[in-house]
N, C-alpha and C positions, 0 to 999 in steps of 0.2 A: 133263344134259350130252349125253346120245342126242341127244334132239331137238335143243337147238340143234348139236350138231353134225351132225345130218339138213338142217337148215334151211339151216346156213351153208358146207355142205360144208369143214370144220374137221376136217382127219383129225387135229391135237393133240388137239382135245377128244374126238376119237372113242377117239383110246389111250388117253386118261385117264380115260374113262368105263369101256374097258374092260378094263385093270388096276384101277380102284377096284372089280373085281367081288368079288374076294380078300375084303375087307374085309367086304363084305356077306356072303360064306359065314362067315367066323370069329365075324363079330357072330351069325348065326343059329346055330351053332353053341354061342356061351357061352351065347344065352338058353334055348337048350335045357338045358343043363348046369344052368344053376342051376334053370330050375324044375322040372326033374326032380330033382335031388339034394337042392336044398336046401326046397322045399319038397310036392313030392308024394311023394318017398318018406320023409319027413318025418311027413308030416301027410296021410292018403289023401281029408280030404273036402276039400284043396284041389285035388284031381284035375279037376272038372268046369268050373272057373274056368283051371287051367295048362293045359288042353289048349286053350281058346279062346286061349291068350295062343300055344300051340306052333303053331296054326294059323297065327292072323296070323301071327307071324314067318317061316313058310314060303312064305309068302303074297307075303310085302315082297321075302324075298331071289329067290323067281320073277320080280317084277314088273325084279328087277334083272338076272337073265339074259336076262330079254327085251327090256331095254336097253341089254347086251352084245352081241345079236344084230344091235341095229340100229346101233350103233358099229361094226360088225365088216362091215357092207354096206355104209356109209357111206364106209369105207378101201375095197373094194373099187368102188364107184360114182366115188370118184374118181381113187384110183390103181391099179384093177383088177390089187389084189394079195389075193390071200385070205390072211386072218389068223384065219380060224375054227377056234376051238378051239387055236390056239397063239400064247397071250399072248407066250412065249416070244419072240418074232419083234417085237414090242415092246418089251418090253423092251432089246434086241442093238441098237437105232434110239438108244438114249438114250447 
């Protein structure tokens, strides 16, 4: 949604990119939960396998603030308004 809203200068899909950031912190959020709770402190020799999976997931939900960032220049490239750091101000548009 970033890029084509970089591409198409789409400040819709630029909100939409980034308020769906919410979602990616909550999803990294459960899969930490559960593979902490339900299976490393559980069972400790699944430790060396849930940390690769805790990585990636930290990994995916960066790769999504850094296509929050470019949603967030994309409203300012074309309506030279800053929205950085407050989704809030998006929302209040709906």
């Amino acid at each position: 949604m970033a890029v084509d809203s970089f591409i198409n200068g789409d400040v819709e899909l630029a909100k939409k990119a980034i308020l769906s950031d919410e979602e990616a912190d909550k999803l990294r959020n459960a899969i930490t939960r559960e593979l902490i709770e339900d299976y490393m402190a559980k069972d400790a020799s699944t430790a060396p396998r849930a940390i690769q999976l805790l990585l990636i997931a930290r990994f995916l939900e960066r790769i999504c603030d850094h296509a929050t960032n470019i949603a967030e220049d994309v409203i300012y490239m074309v309506q030279a308004e800053v929205v950085k750091h407050h989704p809030e101000k998006l929302r209040d548009d709906k």
